[in-house]
gemmi code that builds the backbone of each chain (N, CA, C; Angstrom):
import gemmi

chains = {
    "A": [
        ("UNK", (21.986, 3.686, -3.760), (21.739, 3.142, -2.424), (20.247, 3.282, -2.107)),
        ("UNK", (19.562, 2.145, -1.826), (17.908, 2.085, -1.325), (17.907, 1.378, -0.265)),
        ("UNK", (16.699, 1.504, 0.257), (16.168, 0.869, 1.296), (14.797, 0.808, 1.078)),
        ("UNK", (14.373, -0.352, 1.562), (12.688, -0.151, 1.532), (12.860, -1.166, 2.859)),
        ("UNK", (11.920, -0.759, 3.599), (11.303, -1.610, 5.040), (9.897, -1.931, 5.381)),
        ("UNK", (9.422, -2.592, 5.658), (7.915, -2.777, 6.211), (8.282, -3.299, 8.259)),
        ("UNK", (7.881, -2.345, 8.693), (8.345, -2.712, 10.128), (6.621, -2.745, 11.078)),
        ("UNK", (7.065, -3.316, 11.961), (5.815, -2.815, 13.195), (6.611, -1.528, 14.080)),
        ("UNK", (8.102, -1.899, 13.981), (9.319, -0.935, 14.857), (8.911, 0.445, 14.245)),
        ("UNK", (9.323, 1.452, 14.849), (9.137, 2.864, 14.828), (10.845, 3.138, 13.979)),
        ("UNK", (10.889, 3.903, 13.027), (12.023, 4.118, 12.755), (12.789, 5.455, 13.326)),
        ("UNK", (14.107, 5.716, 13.090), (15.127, 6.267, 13.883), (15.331, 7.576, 12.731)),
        ("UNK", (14.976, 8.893, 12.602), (14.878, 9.484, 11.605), (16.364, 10.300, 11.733)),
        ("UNK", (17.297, 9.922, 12.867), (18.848, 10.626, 12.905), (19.429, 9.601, 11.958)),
        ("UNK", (19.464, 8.211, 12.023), (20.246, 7.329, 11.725), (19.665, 7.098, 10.331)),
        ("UNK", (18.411, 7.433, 9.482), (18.070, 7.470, 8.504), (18.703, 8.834, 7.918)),
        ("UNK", (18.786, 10.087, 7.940), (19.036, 11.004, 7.932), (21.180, 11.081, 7.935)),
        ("UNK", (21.770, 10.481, 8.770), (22.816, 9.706, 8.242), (23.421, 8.790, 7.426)),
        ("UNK", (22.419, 7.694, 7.108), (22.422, 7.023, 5.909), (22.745, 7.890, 4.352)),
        ("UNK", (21.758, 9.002, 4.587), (21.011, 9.508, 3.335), (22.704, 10.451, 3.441)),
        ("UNK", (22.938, 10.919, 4.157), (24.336, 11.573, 3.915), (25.602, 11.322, 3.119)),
        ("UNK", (25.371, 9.739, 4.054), (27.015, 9.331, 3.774), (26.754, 9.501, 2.225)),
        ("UNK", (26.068, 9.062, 1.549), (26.032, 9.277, -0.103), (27.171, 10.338, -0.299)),
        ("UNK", (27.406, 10.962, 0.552), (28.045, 12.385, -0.089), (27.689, 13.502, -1.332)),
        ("UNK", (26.336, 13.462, -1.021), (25.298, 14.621, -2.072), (25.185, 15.681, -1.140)),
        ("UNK", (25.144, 17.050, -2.074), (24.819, 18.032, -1.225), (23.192, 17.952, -0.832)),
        ("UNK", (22.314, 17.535, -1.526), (20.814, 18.095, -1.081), (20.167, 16.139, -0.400)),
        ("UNK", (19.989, 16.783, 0.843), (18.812, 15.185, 1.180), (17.548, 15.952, 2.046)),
        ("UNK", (16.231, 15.421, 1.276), (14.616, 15.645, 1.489), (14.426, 14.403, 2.304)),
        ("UNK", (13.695, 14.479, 3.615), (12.902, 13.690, 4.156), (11.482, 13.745, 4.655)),
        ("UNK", (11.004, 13.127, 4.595), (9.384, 13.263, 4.649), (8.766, 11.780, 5.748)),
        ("UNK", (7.623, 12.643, 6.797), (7.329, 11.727, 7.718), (6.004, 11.768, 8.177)),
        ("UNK", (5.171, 10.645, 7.703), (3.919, 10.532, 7.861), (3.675, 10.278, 9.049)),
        ("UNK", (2.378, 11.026, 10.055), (2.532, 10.720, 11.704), (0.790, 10.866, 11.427)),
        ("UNK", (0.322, 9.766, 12.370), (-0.731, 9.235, 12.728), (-1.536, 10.661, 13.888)),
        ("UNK", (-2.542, 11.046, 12.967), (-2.719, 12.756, 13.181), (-3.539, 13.152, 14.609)),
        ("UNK", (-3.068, 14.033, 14.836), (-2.854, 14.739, 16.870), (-4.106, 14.319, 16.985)),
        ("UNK", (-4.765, 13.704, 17.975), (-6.232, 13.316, 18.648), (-7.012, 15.165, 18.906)),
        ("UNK", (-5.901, 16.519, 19.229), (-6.766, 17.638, 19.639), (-7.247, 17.737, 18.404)),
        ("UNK", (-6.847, 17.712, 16.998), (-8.108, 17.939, 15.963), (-9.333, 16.558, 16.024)),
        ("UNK", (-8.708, 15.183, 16.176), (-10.097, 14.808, 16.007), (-10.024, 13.615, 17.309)),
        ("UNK", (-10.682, 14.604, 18.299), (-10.630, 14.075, 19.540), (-11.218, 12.093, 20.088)),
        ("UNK", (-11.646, 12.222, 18.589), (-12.619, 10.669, 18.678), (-11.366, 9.036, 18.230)),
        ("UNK", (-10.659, 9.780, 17.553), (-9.627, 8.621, 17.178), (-8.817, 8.173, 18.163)),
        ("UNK", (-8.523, 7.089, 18.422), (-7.831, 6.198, 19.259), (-6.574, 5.507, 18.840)),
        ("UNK", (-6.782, 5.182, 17.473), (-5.467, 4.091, 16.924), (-5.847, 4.048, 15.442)),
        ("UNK", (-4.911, 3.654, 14.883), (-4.805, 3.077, 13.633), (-4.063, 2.143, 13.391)),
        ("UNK", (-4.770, 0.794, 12.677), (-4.479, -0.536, 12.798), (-4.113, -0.140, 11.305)),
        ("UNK", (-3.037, -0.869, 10.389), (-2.414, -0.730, 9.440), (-1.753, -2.160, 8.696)),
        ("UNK", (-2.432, -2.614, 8.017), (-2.821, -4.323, 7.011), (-1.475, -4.016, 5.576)),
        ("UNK", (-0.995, -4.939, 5.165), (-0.431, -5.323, 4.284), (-0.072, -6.082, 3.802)),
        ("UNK", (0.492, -5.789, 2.290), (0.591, -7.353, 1.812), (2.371, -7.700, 1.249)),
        ("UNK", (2.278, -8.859, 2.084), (3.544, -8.835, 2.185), (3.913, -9.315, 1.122)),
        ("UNK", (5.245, -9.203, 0.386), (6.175, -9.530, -0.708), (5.193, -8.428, -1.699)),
        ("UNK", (4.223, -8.301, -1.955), (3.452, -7.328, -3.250), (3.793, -5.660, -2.574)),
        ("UNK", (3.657, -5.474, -1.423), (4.302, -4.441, -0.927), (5.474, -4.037, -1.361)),
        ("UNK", (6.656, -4.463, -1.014), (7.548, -4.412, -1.117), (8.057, -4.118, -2.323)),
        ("UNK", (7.702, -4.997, -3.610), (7.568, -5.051, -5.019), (7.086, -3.610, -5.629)),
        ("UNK", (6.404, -3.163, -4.997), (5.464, -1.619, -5.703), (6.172, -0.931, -5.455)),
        ("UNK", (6.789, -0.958, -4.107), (7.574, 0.478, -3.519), (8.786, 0.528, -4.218)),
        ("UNK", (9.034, -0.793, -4.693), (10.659, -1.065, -5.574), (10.403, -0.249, -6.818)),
        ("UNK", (9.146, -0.778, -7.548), (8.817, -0.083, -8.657), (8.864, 1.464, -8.864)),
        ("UNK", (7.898, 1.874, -7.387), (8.003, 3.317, -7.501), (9.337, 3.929, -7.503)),
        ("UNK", (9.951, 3.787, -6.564), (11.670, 4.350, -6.510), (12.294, 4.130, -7.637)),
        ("UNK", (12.497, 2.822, -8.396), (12.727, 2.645, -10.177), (12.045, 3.675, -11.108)),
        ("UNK", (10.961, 3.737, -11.129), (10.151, 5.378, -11.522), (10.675, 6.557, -11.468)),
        ("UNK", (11.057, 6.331, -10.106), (12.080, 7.747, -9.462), (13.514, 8.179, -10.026)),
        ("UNK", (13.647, 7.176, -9.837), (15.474, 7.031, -9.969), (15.771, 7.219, -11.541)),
        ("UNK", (14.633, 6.878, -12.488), (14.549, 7.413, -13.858), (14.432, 8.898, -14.388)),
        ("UNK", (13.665, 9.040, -13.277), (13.233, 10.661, -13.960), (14.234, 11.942, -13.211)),
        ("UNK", (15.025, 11.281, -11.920), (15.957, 12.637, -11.221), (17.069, 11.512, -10.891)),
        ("UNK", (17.756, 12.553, -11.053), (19.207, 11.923, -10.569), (19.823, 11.597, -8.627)),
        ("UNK", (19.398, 10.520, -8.643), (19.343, 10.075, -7.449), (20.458, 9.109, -6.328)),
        ("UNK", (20.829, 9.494, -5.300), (22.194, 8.879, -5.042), (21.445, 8.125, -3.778)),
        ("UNK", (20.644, 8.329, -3.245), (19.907, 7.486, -2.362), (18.682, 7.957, -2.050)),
        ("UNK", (17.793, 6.359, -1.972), (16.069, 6.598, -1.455), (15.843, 5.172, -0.542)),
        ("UNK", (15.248, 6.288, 0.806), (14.733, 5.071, 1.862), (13.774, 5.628, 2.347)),
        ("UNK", (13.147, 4.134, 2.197), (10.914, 4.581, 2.131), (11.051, 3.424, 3.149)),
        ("UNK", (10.536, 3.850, 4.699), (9.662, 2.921, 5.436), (8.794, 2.862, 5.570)),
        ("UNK", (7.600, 2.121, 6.335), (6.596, 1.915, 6.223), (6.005, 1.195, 7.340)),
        ("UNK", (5.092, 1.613, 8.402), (5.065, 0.803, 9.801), (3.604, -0.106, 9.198)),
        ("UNK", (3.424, -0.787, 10.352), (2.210, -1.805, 9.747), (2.002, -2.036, 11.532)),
        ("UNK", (0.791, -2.452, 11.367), (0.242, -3.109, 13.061), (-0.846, -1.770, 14.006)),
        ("UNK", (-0.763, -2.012, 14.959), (-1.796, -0.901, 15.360), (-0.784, 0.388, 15.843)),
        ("UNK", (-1.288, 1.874, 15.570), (-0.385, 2.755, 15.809), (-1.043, 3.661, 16.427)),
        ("UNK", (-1.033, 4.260, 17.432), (-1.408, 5.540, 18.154), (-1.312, 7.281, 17.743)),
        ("UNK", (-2.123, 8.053, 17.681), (-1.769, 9.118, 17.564), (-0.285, 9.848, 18.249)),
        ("UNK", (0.051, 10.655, 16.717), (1.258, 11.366, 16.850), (2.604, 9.807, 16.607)),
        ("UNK", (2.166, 9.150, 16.877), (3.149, 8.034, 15.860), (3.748, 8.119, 14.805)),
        ("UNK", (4.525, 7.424, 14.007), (5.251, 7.792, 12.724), (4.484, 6.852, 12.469)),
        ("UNK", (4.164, 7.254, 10.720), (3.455, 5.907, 9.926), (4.575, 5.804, 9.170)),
        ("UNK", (5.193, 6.575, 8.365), (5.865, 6.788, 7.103), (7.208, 7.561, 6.940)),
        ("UNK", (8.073, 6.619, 6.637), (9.081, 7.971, 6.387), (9.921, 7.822, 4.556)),
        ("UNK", (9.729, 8.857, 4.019), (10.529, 8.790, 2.797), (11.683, 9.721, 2.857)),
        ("UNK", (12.638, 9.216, 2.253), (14.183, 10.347, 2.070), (14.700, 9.948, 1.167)),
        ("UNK", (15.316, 10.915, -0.038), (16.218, 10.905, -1.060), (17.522, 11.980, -0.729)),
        ("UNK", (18.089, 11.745, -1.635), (19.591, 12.573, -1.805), (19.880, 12.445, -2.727)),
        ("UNK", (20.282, 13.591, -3.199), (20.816, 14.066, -5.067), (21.762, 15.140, -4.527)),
        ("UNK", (22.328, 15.447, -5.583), (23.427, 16.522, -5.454), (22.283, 17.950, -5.864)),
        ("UNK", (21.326, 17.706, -6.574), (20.396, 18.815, -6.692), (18.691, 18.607, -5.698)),
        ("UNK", (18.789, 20.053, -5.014), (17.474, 19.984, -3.954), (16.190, 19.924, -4.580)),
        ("UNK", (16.720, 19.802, -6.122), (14.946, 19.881, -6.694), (14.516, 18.313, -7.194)),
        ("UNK", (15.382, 18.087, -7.113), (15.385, 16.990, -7.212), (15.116, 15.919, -6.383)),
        ("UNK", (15.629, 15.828, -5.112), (15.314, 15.750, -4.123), (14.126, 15.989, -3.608)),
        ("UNK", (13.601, 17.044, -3.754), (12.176, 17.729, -3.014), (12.041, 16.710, -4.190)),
        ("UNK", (11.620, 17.090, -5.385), (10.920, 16.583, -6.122), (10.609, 15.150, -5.955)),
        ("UNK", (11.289, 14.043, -6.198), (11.174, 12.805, -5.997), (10.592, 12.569, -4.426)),
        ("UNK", (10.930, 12.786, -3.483), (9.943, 12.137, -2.360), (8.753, 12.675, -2.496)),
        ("UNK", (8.629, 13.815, -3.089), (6.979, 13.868, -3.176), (6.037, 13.242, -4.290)),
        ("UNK", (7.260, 12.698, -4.789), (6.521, 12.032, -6.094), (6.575, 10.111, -5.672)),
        ("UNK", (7.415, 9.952, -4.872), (7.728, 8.498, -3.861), (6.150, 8.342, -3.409)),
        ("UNK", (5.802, 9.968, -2.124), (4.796, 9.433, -1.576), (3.314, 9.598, -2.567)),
        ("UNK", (3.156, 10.272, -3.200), (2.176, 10.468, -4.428), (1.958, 8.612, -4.985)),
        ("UNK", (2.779, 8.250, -5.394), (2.283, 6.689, -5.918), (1.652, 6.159, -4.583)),
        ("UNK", (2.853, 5.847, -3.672), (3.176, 5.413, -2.285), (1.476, 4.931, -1.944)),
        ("UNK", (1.298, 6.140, -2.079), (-0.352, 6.337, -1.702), (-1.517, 5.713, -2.105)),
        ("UNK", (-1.138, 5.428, -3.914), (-2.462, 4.763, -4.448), (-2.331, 3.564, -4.841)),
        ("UNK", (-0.519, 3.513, -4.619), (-0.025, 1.955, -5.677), (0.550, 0.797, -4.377)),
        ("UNK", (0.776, 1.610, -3.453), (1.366, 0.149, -2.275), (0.128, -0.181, -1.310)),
        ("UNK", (0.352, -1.402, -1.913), (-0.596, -2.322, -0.686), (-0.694, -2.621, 0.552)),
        ("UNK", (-0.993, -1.170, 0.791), (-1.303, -1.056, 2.532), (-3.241, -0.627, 2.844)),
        ("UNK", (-3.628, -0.826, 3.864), (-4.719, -0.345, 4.190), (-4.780, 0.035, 5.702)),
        ("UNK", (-5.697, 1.177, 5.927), (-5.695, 1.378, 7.532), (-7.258, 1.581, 7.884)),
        ("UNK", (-6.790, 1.151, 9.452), (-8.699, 1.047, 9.823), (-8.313, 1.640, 11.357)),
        ("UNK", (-9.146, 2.801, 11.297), (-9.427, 3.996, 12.351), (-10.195, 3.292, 13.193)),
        ("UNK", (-9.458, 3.014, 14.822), (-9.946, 2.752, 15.853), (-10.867, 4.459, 17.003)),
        ("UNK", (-12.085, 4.606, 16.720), (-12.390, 5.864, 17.506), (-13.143, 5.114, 18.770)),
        ("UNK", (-13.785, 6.093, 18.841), (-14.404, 5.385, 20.794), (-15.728, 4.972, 20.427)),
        ("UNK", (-16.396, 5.472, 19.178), (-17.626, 4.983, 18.696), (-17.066, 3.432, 18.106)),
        ("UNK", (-16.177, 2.897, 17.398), (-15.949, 1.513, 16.506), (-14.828, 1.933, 15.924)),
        ("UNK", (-14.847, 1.180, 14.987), (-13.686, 0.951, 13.714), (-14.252, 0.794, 12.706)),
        ("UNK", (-12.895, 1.755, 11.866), (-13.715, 1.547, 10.223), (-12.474, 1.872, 9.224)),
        ("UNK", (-12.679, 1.177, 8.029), (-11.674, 1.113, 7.278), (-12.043, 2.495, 6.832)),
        ("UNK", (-10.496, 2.652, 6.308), (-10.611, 4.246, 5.665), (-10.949, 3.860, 4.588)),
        ("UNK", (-11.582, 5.104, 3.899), (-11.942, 4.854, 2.189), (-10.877, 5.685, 1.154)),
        ("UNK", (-10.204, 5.170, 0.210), (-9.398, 5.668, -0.282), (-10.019, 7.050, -1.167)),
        ("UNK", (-8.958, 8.043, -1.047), (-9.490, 9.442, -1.497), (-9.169, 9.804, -2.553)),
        ("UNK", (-10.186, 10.556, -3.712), (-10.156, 11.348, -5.012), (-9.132, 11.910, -5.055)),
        ("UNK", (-8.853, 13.064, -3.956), (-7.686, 14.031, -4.123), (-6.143, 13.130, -3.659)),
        ("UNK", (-5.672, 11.604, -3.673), (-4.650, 11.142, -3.979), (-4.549, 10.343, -5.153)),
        ("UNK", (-5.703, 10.347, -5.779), (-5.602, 10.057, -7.182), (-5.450, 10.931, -8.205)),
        ("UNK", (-5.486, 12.412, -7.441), (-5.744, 13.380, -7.979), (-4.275, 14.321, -8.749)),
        ("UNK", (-3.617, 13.767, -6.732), (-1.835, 14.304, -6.819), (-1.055, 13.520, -7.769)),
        ("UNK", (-1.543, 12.699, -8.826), (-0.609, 11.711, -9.277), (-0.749, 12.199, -11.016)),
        ("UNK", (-1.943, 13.361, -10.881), (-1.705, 13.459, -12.433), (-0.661, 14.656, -12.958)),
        ("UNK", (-0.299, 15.387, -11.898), (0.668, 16.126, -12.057), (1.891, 16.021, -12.393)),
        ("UNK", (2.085, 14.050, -11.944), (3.480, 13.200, -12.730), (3.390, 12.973, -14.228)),
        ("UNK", (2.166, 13.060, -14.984), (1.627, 12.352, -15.731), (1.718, 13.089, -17.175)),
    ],
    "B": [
        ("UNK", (-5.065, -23.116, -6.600), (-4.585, -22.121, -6.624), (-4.360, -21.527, -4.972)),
        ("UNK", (-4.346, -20.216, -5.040), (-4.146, -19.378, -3.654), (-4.738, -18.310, -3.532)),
        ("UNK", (-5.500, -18.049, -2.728), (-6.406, -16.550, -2.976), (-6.472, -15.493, -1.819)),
        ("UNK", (-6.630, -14.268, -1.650), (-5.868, -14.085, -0.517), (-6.748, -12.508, -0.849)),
        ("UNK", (-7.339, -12.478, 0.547), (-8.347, -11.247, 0.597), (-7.512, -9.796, 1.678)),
        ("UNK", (-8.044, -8.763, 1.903), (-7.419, -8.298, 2.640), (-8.490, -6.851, 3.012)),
        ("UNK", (-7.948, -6.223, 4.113), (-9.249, -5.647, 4.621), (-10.390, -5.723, 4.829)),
        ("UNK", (-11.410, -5.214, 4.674), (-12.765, -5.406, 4.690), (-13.013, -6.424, 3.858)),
        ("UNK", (-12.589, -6.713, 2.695), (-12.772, -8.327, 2.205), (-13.152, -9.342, 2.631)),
        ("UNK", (-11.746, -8.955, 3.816), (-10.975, -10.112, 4.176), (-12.141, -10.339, 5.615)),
        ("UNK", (-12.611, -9.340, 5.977), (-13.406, -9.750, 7.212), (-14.841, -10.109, 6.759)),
        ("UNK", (-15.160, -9.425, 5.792), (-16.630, -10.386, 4.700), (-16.275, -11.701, 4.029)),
        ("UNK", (-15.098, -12.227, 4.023), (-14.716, -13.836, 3.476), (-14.724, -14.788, 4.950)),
        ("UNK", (-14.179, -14.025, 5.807), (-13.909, -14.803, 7.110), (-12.625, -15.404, 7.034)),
        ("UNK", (-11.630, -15.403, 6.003), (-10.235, -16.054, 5.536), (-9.223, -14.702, 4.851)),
        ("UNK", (-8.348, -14.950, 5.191), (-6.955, -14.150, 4.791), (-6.651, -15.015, 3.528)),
        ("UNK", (-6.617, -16.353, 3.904), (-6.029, -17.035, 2.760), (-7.306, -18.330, 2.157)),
        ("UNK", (-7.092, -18.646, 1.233), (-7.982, -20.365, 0.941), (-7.297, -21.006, -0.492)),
        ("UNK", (-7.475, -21.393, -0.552), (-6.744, -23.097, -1.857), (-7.973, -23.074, -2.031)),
        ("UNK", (-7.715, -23.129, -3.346), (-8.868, -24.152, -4.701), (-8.385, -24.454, -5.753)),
        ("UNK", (-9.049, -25.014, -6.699), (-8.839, -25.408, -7.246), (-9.756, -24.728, -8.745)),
        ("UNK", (-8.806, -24.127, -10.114), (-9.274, -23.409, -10.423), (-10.211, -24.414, -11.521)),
        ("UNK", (-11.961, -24.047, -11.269), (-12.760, -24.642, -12.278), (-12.444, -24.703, -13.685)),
        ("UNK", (-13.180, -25.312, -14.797), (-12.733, -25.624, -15.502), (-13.131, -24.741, -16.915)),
        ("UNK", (-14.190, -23.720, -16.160), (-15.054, -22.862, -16.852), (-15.001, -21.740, -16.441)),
        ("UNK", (-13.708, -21.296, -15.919), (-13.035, -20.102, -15.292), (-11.725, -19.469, -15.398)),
        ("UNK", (-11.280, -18.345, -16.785), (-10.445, -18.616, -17.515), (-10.008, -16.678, -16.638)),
        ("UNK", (-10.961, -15.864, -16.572), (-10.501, -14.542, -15.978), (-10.757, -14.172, -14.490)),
        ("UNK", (-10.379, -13.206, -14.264), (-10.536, -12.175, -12.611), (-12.008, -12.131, -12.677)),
        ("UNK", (-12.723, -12.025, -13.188), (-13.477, -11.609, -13.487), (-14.832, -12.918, -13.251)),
        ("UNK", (-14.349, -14.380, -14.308), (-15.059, -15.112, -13.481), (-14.905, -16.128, -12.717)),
        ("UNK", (-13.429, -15.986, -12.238), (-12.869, -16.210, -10.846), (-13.645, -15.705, -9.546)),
        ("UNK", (-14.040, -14.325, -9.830), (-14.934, -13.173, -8.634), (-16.388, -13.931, -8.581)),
        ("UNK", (-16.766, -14.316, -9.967), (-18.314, -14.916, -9.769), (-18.480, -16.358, -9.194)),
        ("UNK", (-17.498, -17.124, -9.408), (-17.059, -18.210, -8.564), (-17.351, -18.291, -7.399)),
        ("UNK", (-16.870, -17.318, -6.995), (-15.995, -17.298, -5.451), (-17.018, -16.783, -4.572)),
        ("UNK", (-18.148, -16.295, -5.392), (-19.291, -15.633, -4.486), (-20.495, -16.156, -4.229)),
        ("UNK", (-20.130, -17.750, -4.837), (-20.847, -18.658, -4.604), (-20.471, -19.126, -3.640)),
        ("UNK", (-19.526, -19.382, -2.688), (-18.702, -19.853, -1.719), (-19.678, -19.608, -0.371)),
        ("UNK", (-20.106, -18.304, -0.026), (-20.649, -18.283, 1.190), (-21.460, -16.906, 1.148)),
        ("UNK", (-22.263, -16.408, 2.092), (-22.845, -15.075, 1.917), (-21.634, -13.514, 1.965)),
        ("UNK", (-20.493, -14.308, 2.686), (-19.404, -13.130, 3.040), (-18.591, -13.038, 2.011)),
        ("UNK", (-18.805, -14.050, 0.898), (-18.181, -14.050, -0.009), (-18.693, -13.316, -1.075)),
        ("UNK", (-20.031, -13.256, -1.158), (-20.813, -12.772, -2.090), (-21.126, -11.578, -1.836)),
        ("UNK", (-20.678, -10.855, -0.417), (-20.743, -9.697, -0.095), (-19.882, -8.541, -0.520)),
        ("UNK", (-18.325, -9.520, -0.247), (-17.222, -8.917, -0.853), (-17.042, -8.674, -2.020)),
        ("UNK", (-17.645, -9.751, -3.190), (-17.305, -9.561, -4.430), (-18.022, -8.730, -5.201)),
        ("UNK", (-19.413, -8.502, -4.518), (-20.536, -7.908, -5.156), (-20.288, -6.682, -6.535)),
        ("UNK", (-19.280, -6.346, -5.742), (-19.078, -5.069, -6.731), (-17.353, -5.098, -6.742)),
        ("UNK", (-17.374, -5.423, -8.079), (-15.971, -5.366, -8.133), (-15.548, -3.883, -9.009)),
        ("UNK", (-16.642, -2.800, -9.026), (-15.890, -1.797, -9.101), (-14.818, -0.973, -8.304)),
        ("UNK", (-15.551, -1.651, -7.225), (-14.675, -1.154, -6.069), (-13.444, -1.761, -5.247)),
        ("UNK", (-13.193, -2.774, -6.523), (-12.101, -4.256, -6.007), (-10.953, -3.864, -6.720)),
        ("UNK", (-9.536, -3.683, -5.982), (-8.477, -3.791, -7.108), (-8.271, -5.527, -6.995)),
        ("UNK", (-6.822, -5.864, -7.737), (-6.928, -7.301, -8.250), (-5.395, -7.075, -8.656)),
        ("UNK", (-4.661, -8.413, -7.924), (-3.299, -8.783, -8.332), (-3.546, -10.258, -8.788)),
        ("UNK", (-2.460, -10.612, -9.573), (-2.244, -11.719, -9.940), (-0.715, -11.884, -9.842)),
        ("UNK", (-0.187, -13.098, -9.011), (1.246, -13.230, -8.555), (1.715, -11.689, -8.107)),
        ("UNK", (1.175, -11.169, -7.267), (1.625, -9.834, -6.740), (2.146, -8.933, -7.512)),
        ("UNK", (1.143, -8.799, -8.674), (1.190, -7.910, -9.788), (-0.315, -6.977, -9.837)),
        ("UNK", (-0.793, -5.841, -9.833), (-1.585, -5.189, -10.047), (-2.279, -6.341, -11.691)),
        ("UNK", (-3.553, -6.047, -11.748), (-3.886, -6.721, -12.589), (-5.698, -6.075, -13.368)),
        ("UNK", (-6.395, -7.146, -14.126), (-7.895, -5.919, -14.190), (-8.738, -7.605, -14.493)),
        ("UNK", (-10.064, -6.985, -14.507), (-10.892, -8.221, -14.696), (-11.002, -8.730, -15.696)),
        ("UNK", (-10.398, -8.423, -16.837), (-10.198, -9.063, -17.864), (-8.654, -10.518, -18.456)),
        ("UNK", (-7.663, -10.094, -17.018), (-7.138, -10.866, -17.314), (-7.142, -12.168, -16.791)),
        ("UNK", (-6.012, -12.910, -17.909), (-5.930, -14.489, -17.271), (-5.855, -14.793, -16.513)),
        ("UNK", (-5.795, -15.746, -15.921), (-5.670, -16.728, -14.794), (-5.339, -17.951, -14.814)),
        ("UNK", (-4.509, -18.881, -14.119), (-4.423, -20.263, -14.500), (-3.785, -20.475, -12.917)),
        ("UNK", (-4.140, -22.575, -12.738), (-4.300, -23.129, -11.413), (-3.276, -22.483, -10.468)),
        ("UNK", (-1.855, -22.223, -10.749), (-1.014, -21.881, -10.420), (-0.763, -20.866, -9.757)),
        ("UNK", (-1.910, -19.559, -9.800), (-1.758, -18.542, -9.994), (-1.969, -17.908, -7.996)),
        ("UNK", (-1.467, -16.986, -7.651), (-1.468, -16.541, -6.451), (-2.094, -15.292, -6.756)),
        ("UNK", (-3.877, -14.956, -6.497), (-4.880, -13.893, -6.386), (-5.336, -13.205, -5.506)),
        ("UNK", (-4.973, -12.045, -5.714), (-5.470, -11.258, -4.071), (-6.541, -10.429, -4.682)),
        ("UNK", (-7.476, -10.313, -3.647), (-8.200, -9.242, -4.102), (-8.570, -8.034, -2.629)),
        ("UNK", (-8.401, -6.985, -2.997), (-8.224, -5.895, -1.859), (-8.793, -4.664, -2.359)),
        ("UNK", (-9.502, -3.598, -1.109), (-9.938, -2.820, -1.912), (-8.961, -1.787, -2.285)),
        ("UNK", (-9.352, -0.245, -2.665), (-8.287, 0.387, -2.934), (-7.592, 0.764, -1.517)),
        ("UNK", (-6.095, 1.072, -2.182), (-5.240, 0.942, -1.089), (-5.040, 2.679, -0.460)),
        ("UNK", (-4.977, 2.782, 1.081), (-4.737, 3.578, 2.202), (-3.653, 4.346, 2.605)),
        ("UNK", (-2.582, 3.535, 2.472), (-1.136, 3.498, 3.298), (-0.717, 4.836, 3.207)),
        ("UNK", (-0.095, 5.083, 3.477), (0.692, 6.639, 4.052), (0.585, 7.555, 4.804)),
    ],
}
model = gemmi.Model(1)
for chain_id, residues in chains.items():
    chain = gemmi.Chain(chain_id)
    for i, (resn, *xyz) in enumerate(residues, 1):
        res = gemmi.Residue()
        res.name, res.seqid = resn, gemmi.SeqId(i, " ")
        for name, pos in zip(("N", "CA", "C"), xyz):
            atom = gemmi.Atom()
            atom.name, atom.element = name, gemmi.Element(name[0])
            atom.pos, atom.b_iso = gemmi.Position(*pos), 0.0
            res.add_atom(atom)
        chain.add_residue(res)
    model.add_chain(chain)
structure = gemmi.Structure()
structure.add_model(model)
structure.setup_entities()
């Protein structure tokens, strides 16, 4: 059982979190990317969030196929918001379920590890000075050799 | 063909999307990019350095060495953000 979504909508992390159940596995990992508190960096305003549609979708399929090879997996649902988002927002949510928790842990952190360098998303930080695209970072090219 | 920029590219092309037609002396990504940066100054801005360019072909990850033909649907974007 998968899911993959590209939404502007905010997702529902009870009714995802039920999904991932009904599987009837004992262990389900969820993981939720949130657009980070303005008290550490008091200058950010928003984050506008670009993608490409149908090639999106396609990568994230790939990655979970990746996944679903290497742990034994009874369900994975990866969303993904797009459009402009406000601090403390959800950007991201990943969840698996296996009958084993290491497995589980294991694979969503290995979901968002690609997630990161291989799906075609981009974001551009609205602060009170301008906007600016983020620049993609060493240390998430970094988390991916530990799959490797 | 179909070509299709995105992010900062996409705001140095002035277009998300454009049609052409692929020359006849333009067989890779590579001099597809030198093409295309003849097009305008925002074009030649974006492409300048394609170390810093990833590259799909039909919404496939791809590199500057590969093919290309008229048919083909090309994005070029820089590295990707999301999560």
């Amino acid at each position: 059982m998968q899911k993959i979504l590209i939404s502007e909508a905010d997702f529902d992390i009870k009714a995802e979190y039920a999904a991932l159940k009904k599987t009837g596995v004992g262990a389900v990992v969820m993981f939720a990317g949130i657009v980070r508190d303005t008290a550490k960096d008091p200058q950010l305003v928003a984050m506008t969030l670009e993608h490409y549609p149908g090639m999106t979708e396609q990568e994230i399929d790939n990655i979970i196929k990746q996944a679903e090879a290497r742990w034994p997996l009874q369900g994975v649902r990866v969303i993904h918001r797009v459009g402009r988002l406000l601090p403390e927002e959800n950007i991201v949510f990943v969840g698996t379920a296996s009958a084993h928790r290491a497995a589980a842990f294991e694979s969503a952190a290995f979901i968002m590890d690609y997630l990161k360098t291989n799906a075609p998303f981009w974001k551009k930080e609205e602060s009170k000075t301008g906007s600016v695209w983020v620049d993609a970072r060493q240390v998430d090219e970094t988390a991916l050799k530990k799959w490797q | 063909m179909k070509i299709l920029y995105f992010a900062w590219m996409r705001e140095h092309t002035g277009c998300s999307t454009e049609e052409i037609r692929l020359p006849e002396n333009v067989a890779n990504i590579s001099e597809l990019a030198r093409y295309l940066r003849g097009r305008s100054a925002g074009h030649e801005a974006a492409l300048r350095n394609l170390k810093t360019v990833r590259v799909a072909i039909n919404r496939k990850y791809a590199n500057l060495e590969s093919p290309i033909t008229d048919s083909d649907e090309i994005a070029f974007f820089p590295p990707v953000t999301g999560g």
